[in-house]
VOGU-3710 file (C-alpha; in Angstrom, 3 decimals, decimal comma):
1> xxxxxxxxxx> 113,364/126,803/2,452  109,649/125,923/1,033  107,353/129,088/1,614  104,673/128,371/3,465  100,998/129,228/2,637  99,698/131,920/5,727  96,122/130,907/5,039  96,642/127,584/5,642  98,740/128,165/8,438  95,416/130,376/9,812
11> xxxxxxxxxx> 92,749/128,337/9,338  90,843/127,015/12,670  92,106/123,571/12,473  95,471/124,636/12,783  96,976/120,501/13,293  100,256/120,445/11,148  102,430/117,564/10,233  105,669/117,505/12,187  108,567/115,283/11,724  109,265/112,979/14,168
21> xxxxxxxxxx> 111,773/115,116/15,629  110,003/118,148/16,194  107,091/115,877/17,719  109,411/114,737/20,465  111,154/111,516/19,293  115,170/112,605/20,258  117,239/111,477/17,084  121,148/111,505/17,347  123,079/114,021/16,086  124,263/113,043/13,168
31> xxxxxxxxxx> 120,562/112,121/12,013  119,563/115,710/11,826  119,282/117,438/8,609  122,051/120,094/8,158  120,163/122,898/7,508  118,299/122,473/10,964  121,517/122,807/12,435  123,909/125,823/13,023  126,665/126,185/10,670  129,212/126,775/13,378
41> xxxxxxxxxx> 132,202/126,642/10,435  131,462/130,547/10,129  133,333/131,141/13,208  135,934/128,439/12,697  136,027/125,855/9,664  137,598/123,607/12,040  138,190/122,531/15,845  142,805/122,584/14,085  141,850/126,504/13,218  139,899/127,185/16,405
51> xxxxxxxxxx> 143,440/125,577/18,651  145,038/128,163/15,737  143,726/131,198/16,885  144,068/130,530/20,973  147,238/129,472/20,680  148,205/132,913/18,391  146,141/134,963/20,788  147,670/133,194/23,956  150,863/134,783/22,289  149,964/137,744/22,098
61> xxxxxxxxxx> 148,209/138,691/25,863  151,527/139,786/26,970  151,726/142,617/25,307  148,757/144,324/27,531  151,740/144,991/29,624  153,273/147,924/27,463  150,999/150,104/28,550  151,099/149,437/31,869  152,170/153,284/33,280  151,367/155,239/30,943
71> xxxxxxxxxx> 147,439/155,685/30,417  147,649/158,748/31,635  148,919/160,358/28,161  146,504/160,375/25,801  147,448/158,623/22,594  148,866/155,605/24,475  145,730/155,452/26,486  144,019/154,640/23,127  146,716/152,896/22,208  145,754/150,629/25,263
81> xxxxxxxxxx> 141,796/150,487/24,307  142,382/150,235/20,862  144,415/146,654/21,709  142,053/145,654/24,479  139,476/145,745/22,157  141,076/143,781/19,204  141,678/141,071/22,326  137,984/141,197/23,642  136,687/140,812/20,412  139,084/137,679/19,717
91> xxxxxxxxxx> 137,849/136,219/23,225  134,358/136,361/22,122  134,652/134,598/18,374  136,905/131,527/20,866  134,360/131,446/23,782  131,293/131,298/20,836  132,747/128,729/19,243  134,078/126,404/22,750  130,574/127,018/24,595  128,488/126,276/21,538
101> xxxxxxxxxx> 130,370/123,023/20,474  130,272/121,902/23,785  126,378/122,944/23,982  125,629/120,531/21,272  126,338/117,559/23,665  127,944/118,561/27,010  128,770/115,076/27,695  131,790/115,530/25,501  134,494/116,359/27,495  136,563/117,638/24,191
111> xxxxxxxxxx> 134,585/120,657/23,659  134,184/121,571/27,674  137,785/121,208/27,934  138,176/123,981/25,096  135,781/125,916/26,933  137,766/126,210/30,015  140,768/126,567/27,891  139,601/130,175/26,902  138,164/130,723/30,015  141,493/130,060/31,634
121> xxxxxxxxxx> 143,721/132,350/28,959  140,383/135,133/29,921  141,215/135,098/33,528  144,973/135,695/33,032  144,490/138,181/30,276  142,291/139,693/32,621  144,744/139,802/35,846  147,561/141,003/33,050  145,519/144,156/32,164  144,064/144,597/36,084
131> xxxxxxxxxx> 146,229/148,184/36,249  144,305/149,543/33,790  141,129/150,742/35,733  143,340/151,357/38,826  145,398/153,991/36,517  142,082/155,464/34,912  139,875/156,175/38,006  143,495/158,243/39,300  141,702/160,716/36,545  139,167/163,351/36,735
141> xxxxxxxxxx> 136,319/164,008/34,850  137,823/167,052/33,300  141,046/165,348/32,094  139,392/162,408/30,761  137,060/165,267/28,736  140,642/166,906/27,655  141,740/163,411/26,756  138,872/162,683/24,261  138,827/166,307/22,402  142,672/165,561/21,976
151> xxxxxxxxxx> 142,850/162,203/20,548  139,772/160,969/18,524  140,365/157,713/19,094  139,103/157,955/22,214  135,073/158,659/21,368  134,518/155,489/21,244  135,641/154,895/24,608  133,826/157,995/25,925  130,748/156,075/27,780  133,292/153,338/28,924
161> xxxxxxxxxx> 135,419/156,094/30,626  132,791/158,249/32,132  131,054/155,003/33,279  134,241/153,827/34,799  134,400/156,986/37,183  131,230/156,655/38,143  131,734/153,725/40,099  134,842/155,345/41,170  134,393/154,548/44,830  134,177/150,862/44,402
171> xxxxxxxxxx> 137,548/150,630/42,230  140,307/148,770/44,631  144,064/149,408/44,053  146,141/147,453/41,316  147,041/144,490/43,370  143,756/143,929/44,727  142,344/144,369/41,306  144,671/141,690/40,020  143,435/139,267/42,987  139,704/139,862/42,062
181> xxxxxxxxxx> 140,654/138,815/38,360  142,123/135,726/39,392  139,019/134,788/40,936  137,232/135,111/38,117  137,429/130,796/37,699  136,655/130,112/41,061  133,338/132,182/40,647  132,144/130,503/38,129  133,226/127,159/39,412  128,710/126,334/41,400
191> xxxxxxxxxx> 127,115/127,425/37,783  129,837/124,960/35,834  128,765/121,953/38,091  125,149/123,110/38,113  125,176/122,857/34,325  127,140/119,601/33,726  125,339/117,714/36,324  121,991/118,865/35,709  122,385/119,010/32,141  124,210/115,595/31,026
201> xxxxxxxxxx> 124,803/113,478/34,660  121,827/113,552/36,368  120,065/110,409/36,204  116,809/111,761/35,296  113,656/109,155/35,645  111,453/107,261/32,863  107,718/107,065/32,953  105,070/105,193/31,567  102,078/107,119/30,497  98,437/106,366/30,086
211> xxxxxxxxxx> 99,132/105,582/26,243  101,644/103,038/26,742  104,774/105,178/25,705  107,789/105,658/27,870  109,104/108,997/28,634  112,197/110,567/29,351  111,739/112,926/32,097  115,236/115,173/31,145  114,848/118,865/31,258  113,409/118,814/27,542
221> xxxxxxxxxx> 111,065/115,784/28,265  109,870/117,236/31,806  109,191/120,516/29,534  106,956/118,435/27,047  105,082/116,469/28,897  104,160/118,626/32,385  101,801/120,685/29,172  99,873/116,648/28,610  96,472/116,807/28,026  96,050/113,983/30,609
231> xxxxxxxxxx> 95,903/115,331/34,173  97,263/111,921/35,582  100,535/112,198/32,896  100,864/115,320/34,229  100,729/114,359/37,692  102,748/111,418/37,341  105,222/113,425/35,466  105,786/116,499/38,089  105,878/113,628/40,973  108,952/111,611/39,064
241> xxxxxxxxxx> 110,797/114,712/37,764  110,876/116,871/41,396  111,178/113,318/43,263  114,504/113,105/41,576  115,288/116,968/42,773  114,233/115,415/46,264  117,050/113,113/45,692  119,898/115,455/45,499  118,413/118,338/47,417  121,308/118,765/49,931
251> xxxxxxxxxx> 123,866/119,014/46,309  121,802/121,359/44,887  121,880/123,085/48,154  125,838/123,257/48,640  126,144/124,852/44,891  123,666/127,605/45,151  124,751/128,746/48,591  128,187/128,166/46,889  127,767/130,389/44,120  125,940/133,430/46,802
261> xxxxxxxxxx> 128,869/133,376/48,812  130,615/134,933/45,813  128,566/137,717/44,941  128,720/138,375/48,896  132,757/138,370/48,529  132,464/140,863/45,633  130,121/142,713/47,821  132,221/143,306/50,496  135,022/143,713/48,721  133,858/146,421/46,152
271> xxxxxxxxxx> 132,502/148,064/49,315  128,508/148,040/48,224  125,936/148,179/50,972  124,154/144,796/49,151  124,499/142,540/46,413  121,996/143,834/44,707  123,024/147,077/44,693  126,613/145,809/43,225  124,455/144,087/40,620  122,451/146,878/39,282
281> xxxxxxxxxx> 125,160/149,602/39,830  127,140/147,769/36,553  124,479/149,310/34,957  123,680/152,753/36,776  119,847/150,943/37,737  118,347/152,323/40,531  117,590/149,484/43,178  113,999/151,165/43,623  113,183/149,744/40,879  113,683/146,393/41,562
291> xxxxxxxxxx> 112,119/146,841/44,858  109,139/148,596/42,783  109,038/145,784/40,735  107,976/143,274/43,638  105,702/145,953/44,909  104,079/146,547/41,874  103,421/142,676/41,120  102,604/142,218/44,888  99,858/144,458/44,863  98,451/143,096/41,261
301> xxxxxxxxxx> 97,945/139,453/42,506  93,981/140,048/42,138  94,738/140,186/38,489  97,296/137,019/38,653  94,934/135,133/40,815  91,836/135,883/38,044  94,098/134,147/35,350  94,461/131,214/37,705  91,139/131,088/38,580  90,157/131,468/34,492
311> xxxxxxxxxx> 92,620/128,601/33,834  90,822/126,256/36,161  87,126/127,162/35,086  88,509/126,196/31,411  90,553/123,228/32,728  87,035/122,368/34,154  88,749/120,934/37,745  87,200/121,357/40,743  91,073/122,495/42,043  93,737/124,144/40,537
321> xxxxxxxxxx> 97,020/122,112/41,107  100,419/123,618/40,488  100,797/120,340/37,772  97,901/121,782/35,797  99,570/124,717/34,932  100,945/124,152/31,672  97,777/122,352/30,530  96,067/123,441/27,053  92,494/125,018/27,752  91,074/124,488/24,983
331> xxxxxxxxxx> 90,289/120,788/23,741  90,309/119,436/20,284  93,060/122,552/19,256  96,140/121,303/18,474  99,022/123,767/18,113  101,849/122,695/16,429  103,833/123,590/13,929  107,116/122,396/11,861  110,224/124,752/11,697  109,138/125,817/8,580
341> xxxxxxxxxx> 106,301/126,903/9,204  107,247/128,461/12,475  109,577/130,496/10,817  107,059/131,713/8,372  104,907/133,079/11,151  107,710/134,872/12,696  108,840/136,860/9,332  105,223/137,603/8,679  104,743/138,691/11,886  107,622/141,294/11,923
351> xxxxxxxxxx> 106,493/143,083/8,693  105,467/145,712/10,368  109,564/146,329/11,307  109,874/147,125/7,618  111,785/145,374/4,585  115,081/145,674/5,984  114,822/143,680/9,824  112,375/141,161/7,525  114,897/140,550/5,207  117,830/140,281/7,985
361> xxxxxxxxxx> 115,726/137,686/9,934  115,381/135,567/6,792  119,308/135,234/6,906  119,426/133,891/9,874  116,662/130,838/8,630  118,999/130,998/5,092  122,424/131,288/7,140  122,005/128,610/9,778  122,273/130,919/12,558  120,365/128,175/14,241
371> xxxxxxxxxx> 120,042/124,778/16,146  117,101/123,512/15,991  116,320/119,929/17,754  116,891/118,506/20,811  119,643/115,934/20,533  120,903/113,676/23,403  123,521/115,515/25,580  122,075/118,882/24,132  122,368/121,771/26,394  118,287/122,387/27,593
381> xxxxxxxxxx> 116,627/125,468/26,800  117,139/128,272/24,592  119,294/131,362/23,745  120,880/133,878/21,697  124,397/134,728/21,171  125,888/137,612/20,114  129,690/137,271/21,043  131,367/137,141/17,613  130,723/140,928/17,174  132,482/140,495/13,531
391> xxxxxxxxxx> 130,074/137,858/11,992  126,824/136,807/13,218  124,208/135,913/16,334  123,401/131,920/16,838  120,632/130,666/18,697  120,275/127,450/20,239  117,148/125,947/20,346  115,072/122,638/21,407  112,498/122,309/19,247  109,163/120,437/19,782
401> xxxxxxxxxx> 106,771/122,207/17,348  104,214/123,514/20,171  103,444/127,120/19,777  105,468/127,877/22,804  108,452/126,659/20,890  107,026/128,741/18,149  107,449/131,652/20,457  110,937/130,774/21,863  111,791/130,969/18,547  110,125/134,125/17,882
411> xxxxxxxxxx> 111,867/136,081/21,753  115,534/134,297/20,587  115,043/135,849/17,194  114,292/138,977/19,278  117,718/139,043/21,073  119,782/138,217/17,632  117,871/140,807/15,912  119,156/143,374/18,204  122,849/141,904/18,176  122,257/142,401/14,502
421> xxxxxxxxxx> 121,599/145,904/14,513  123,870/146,685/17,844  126,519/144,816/16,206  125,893/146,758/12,689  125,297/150,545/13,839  127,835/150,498/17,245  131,317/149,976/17,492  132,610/147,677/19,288  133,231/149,423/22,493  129,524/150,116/22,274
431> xxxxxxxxxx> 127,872/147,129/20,587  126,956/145,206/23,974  123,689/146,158/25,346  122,790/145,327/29,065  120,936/142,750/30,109  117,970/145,336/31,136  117,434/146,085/27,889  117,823/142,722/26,404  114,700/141,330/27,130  112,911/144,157/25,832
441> xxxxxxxxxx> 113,780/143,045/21,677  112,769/139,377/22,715  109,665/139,905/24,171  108,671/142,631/21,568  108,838/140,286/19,294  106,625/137,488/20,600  104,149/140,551/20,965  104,545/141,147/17,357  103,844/137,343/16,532  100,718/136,686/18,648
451> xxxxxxxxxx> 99,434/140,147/17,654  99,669/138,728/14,128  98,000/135,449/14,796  95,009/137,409/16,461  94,624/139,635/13,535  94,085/137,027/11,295  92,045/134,668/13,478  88,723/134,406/13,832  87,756/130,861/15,158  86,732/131,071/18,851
461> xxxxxxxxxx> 88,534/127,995/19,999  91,969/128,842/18,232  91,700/132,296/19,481  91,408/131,154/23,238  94,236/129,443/22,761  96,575/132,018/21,971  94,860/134,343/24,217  95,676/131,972/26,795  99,147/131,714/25,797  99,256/135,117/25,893
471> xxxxxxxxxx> 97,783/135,282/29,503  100,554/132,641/30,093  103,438/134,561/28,662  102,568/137,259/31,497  102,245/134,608/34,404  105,906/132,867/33,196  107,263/136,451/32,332  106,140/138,741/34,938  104,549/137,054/37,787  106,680/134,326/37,739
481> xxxxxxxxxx> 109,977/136,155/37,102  109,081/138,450/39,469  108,641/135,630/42,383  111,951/134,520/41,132  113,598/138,116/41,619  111,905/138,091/45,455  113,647/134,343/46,342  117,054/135,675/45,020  116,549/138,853/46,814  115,646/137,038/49,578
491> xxxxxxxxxx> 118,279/134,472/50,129  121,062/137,129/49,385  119,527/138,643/52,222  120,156/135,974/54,171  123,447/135,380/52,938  124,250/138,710/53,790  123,119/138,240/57,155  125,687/134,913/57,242  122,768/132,776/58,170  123,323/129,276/57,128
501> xxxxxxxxxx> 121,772/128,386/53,827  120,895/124,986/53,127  118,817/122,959/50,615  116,118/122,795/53,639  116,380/126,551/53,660  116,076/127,595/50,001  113,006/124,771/49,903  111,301/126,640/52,653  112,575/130,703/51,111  111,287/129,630/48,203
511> xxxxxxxxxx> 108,076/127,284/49,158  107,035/130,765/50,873  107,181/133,209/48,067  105,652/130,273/45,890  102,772/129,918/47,636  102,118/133,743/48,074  101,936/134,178/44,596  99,808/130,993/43,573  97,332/131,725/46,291  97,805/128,376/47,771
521> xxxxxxxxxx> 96,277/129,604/51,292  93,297/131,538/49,641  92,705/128,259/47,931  93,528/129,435/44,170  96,301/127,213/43,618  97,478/124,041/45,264  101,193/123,569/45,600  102,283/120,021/46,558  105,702/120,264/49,583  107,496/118,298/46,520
531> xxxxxxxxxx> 107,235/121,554/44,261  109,075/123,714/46,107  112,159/122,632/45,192  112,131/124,240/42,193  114,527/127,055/43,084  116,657/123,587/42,141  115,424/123,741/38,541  116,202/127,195/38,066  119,629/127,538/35,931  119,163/131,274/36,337
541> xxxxxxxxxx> 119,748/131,547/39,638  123,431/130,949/38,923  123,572/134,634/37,329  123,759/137,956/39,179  120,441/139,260/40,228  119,280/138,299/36,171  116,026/137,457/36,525  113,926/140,624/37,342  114,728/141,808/33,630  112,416/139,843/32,153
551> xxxxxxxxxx> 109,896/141,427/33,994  110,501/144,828/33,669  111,100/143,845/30,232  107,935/142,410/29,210  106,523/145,544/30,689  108,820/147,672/28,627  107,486/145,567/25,870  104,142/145,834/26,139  104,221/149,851/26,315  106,130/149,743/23,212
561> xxxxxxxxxx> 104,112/147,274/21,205  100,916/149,357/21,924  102,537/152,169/20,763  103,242/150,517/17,375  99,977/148,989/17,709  98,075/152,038/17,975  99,800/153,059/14,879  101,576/155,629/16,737  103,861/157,736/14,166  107,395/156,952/14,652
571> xxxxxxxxxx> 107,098/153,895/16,933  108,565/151,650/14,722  111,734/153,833/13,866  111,820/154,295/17,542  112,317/150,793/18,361  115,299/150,092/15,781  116,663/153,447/16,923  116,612/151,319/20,106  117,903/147,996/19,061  120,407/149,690/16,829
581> xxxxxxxxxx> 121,974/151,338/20,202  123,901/149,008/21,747  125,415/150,047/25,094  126,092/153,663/24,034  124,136/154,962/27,222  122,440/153,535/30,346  119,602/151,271/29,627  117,368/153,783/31,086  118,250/156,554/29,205  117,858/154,611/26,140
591> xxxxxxxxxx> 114,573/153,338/27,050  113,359/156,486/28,019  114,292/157,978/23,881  112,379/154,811/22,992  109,184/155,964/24,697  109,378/153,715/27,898  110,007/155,310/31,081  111,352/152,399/34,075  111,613/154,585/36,612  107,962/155,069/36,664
601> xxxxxxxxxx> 105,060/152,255/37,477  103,250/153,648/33,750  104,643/150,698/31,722  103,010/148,088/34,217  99,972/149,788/34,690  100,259/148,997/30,252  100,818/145,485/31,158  97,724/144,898/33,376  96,009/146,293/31,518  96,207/144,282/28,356
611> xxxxxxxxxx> 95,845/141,215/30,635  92,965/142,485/32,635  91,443/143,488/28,708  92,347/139,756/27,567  90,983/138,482/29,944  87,717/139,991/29,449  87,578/139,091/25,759  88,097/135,433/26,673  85,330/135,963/29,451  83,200/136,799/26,965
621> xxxxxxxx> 84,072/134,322/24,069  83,205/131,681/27,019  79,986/133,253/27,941  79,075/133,637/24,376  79,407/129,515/23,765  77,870/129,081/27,378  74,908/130,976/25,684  74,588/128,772/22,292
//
C-alpha cells in the first residue's frame, strides 16, 4: 500500500483524485482490484472445503446428546461446555463465510442457499442441546459456585452460568425449550425477505439530473446523491426513491408487523412484562435507561433544533426541507478521498492508542480484512464481523470516497478493533461483547479521526466542514437513533396492545415522532407526507430493540474521548482494558471500570455539550467572515 503524505492530505484544498469506482461509477465484480477486496480464502480456500466442514460438523451435532442427564456432575458439565463451544465456534467460521459470500451479490442464490444451509443445521443443533439450560437453572447459586472451585474447567463458563440463573424465572421446561429452538427459522423468516427484496429485487428508479447523467436510485445511489450539491437533484432524488417505498407500502407493512409479532411470542412466552424488557434483560440493562434515553434527547431538542436551524442559515434557504439534510455547507470544499488515503487518516488518527492497536489496524488494510466498493447485487451499507473467533474480523464496505465513507470506515474499523482485542485477551466463552457496548469502540474511533483532522486544520472553510460533519454525526447518531428507539418502542407498544399494525399505521407512528424531532410544526424543518415512510428504509428495525445503542453509545463515546482528550492519565489503557474485555461482565459494569457511568444522564450532559461548544466555534468562524 503507497503511504500517503499527511500534509498533503491537510492542506485546505483537500480535492483528491478518486478512481472511478470510489467516485460512484458501479464496476462488476470481477473488475475490482484484489486487494480492495476481502480475502475470504482465510476462512475457507474454497466453496468444496466450506461443504467439507458442514457436512463433518453436521456429523458430529449428535453427540450434544451424551450429556443430556448428567450436567449436574461437574466434570461432565464441562465436558458439555467444553463441546458446545468447539460447535459454536465452528458455526461462526460457516455462517462468516455463507453470509459474506452471499453479501457480495445477494442475487446469487448459491451463496443464500449455503446460508440457510447453516442456519438450518443451527436451529437443529440448537433444539438437540435445548435440555441443557432446563438442567442448569434446576441448580443453585451455591452448587454452581461448588461446581467451578471443583473443576477448573468451568471458569470460563463462570459469567455464562451465573448469568443463566439470573434470568432464572424466564427459563421454560425442556420441551418447551426445544419448541422455542425450532422457531428459531421462522423468526427470522420478515428480516430474510426484507433483505433480499430490498436489497437485490426491488425495482429501484433511475433519474436524470441537472448535469445530464442518469442515476441509479438503489440504496447506495439514494445514499450518494440525497448529499448533491443541487437542491433540485436532491429533491428529485428523495421524491423517486420514497415514491417507490409508496409503491410497496402495504409489503413493507405485512413484514415489519410480521417480524413484531415474534418478539411479542417470545414475550409472552418467556413470561416478560414487555418486549423491551425481554430485550434488554439478555443483557442485565435496566429499561430506565432506555426510557432515560428518550427523555434525555426529548428535553435537548433546543440544542437539535439550533443545528437545524445552523444548517439552513449555511445552506442559505429560506426553509429547511427534510431533502436538504445531507447537503454540504460549505461550497467550493470538496471532501473526498481514495481508500488509500482514507486509510492513512484512520491509522494516523489512532496513534494516540499506541504502537500496538496502530500496528493491528494496518493488518487489516495489509490482510484484506476488507471489501471495499460497491458492486451490483452488493449487500448496502456497512459492517463488521467478528464470528470466526479463531482468525480474523471482516468488514464490508461501500465505498464512495466522501468523508462520511471515510468515517464508516473509521466506526467499522472501531468494531473489528475490539473483536481483535476481545477475540485476543478472552476466551471464547467470553470473547462476544454485547451490542451495548459495541458501538462504543466504533464511535470512539470516528472521535479519534475528526479530532485528528481538527488538530491539524486550520483553513476556515475545511474546518466547517468537518465541524459540520461532526454536528451531523450527533443528529444521525443520537437524535436520530434515538427517534428510531421511540418508533420501535412505540409500535411494540401497540403490538402489545394487539392493535392492528399496518403500513398506514407505522407511516403515521412514525410520521409523528419524525416530525417532533425535526420541528416540522415550530417551522424548523419541513417534512414532506412522502418521507414518512422511512421506518420502510430502516433494515434495523428487523433486530431486537438494536437501535438505542448507538445512542447511548456515542454518548459513552464522547465521555471517553474527552477523557483521552484532556490527556487524562490512564484513559487510553482504560479503553483497551475495555475493548480487550469481551463479554466477561455486564456491559455496564464494564463501562463503569472504563470511566463511563450509563445509569446516570453525566455522559449526555458530555455530549451536548461538545455540540452546544461546536456549535459556537462554527458561530463564530461565520461571524468572523460575515465581518471581513
Amino acid at each position: 500500500m503507497s503511504k500517503l503524505n499527511t500534509v498533503a492530505v491537510l492542506s485546505p484544498v483537500l480535492v483528491f483524485c478518486l478512481s472511478e469506482i470510489a467516485s460512484g461509477q458501479m464496476r462488476e465484480r470481477s473488475e475490482v482490484a484484489p486487494a480492495c477486496q476481502w480475502k475470504l480464502e482465510d476462512l475457507y480456500p474454497s466453496d468444496q472445503a466450506w461443504e467439507q466442514a458442514k457436512n463433518k460438523l453436521a456429523e458430529n451435532l449428535g453427540q450434544i446428546a451424551q450429556f443430556e442427564g448428567t450436567l449436574a456432575d461437574a466434570p461432565s458439565l464441562a465436558d458439555c461446555l467444553e463441546f458446545d463451544t468447539d460447535i459454536s465456534k465452528a458455526f461462526g467460521r460457516l455462517y462468516s463465510y455463507a453470509s459474506m459470500k452471499s453479501d457480495e451479490d445477494t442475487r446469487v442464490s448459491k451463496y443464500l442457499a449455503m446460508r440457510q444451509a447453516v442456519e438450518q443445521l443451527m436451529t437443529e443443533y440448537a433444539s438437540q442441546a435445548s435440555y441443557i439450560e432446563p438442567e442448569l437453572v434446576k441448580l443453585d447459586a451455591a452448587t454452581v459456585k461448588q461446581f467451578i472451585a471443583a473443576e477448573p474447567r468451568l471458569e470460563v463458563y463462570h459469567m455464562y452460568l451465573s448469568d443463566l440463573l439470573r434470568r432464572k424465572a424466564h427459563k421454560l421446561s425442556e420441551k418447551e425449550e426445544k419448541i422455542l429452538a425450532e422457531t428459531g427459522l421462522m423468526a427470522d423468516g420478515p428480516g430474510s425477505v426484507y433483505a433480499v427484496f430490498s436489497n437485490a429485487e426491488m425495482p429501484y428508479p433511475e433519474v436524470t439530473l441537472s448535469d445530464g447523467t442518469t442515476a441509479m436510485l438503489n440504496k447506495a445511489g439514494y445514499a450518494r446523491h440525497r448529499s448533491s450539491t443541487v437542491r433540485t437533484d436532491r429533491e428529485k432524488v428523495f421524491e423517486a426513491f420514497w415514491s417507490t417505498f409508496q409503491t410497496f407500502k402495504q409489503t413493507f407493512g405485512v413484514q415489519l408487523y410480521s417480524h413484531l409479532q415474534t418478539h411479542v411470542f417470545y414475550m409472552r412466552t418467556r413470561n416478560y412484562d414487555s418486549c423491551l424488557a425481554q430485550a434488554l434483560d439478555r443483557n442485565n440493562i435496566p429499561t430506565d435507561v432506555y426510557h432515560s434515553l428518550i427523555a434525555n434527547v426529548r428535553d435537548n431538542l433546543d440544542s437539535f433544533h439550533r443545528y437545524l436551524r445552523l444548517k439552513k442559515h449555511m445552506l442559505g434557504v429560506e426553509t429547511l426541507k427534510y431533502s436538504d439534510l445531507y447537503a454540504p455547507v460549505v461550497k467550493d470544499v470538496d471532501l473526498e478521498y481514495t481508500i488509500d488515503e482514507a486509510q492513512q487518516l484512520y491509522l494516523d488518527a489512532v496513534e494516540a492508542l499506541g504502537p500496538d492497536y496502530r500496528q493491528a489496524a494496518q493488518q487489516a488494510f495489509d490482510g484484506r480484512w476488507i471489501d471495499v466498493y460497491p458492486t451490483p447485487g452488493k449487500r448496502s451499507g456497512a459492517y463488521s464481523s467478528g464470528n470466526a473467533y479463531d482468525l480474523h474480523p471482516y468488514i464490508l464496505l461501500n465505498y464512495n470516497g466522501q468523508f462520511d465513507d471515510v468515517s464508516t470506515l473509521a466506526h467499522e474499523m472501531g468494531h473489528t478493533m475490539h473483536s481483535y482485542y476481545s477475540n485476543k485477551h478472552q476466551p471464547f466463552p467470553t470473547a462476544d461483547y454485547s451490542i451495548f457496548v459495541a458501538e462504543v469502540a466504533s464511535t470512539f474511533n470516528e472521535a479519534l479521526l475528526i479530532h485528528k483532522m481538527l488538530e491539524e486544520i486550520k483553513d476556515d472553510d475545511v474546518r466547517l466542514s468537518l465541524l459540520m460533519n461532526y454536528l451531523d454525526g450527533i443528529k444521525g447518531t443520537v437524535f436520530r437513533q434515538t427517534q428510531f428507539a421511540e418508533f420501535e418502542l412505540r409500535m411494540h407498544e401497540t403490538a402489545e396492545k394487539r392493535e392492528p399494525l399496518t403500513g398506514d399505521t407505522f407511516t403515521q407512528l412514525y410520521g409523528d415522532v419524525l416530525r417532533d424531532y425535526y420541528g416540522h410544526e415550530q417551522g424548523v424543518c419541513e417534512i414532506d407526507d412522502l418521507y414518512t415512510l422511512e421506518w420502510a428504509y430502516i433494515p434495523h428495525f428487523y433486530y431486537n430493540f438494536y437501535v438505542y445503542q448507538y445512542s447511548t453509545s456515542f454518548t459513552a463515546a464522547t465521555a471517553l474521548a474527552e477523557a483521552v482528550f484532556s490527556g487524562d492519565e490512564g484513559a487510553v489503557q482504560r479503553y483497551l482494558d475495555f475493548i480487550s474485555a469481551g463479554g466477561s461482565d455486564y456491559p455496564i459494569e464494564i463501562l463503569k471500570r472504563a470511566g463511563v457511568d450509563m445509569t446516570t444522564s453525566e455522559p449526555f450532559k458530555k455530549t451536548m455539550v461538545a455540540m452546544n461548544r461546536t456549535m459556537d466555534e462554527i458561530e463564530a468562524i461565520l461571524a468572523r467572515r460575515q465581518s471581513r
